[in-house]
N, C-alpha and C positions, 0 to 999 in steps of 0.2 A: 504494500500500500504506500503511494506516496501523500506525502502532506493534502491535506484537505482542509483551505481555509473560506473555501464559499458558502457555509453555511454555520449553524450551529445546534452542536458543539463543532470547534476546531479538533481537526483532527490533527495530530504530529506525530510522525514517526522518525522524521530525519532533520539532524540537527543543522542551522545553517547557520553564518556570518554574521546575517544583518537584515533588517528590518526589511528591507526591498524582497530579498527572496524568498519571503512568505508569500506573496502574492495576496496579500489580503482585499478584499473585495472595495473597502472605504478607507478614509483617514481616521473613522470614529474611536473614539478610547471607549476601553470595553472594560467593565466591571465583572473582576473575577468573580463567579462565584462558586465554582468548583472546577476540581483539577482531579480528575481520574486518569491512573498512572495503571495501566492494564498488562499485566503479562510481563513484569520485569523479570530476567534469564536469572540473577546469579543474584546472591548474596556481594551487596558492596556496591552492585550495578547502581547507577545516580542518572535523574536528572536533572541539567539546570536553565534557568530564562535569565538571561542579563539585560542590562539596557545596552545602547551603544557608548557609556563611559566605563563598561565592564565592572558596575553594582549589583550585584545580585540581585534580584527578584523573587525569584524562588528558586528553593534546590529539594532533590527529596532522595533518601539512600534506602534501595532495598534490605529489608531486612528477613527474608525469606528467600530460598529456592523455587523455583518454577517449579507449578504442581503441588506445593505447600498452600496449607492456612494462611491466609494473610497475606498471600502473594500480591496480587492485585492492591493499589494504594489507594485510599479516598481522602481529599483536601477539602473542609467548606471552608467558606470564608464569610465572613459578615459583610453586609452591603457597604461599601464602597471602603474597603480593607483593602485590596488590589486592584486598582486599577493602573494599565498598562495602556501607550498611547505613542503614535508615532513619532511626534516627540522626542519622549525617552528614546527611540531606537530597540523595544525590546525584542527579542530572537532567542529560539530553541538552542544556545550555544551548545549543551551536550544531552543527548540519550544514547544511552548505551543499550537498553534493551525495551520493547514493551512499544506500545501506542501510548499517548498522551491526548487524554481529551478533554478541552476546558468548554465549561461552559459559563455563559455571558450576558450580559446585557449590554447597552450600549449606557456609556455612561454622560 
């Protein structure tokens, strides 16, 4: 599966550089309001979102084997705790394993 940013949830599976190669549909800032990390491989496996001054955003470390309890990650967030926006420059900087799928509002 490649990335899937035309609808919602966004889909991610491949990490990129920079805010342009999202291809996201608008310039809107979108309020997180969850982040489901589906199917990470390994113990240790991480994902993370930067902006473009390379601040964190969010990261998350598996803490399960594929095929284990608890494998699959679930993030809520409170309304308007994360909101990301082109702006910032945020991007998928790393997934190591797994789909990534945020869902949103426009903020």
């Amino acid at each position: 599966m490649a990335n899937v940013t035309s609808g919602n949830p966004i889909k991610i599976d491949t990490a990129t550089t920079t805010w342009a190669q999202l291809s996201l549909p608008n310039n809107f800032a979108l309020d997180i309001r969850r982040i489901f990390w589906e199917n990470p491989t390994s113990i240790g496996d991480t994902i993370q979102f930067t902006d473009a001054d390379g601040l964190i955003l969010f990261e998350a470390i598996c803490e399960a084997s594929s095929g284990s309890a608890g494998n699959s990650q679930v993030f809520y967030f409170q309304p308007r705790e994360q909101v990301w926006t082109k702006n910032q420059g945020w991007f998928p900087k790393t997934i190591t394993s797994g789909k990534v799928w945020i869902d949103f509002v426009y903020a």
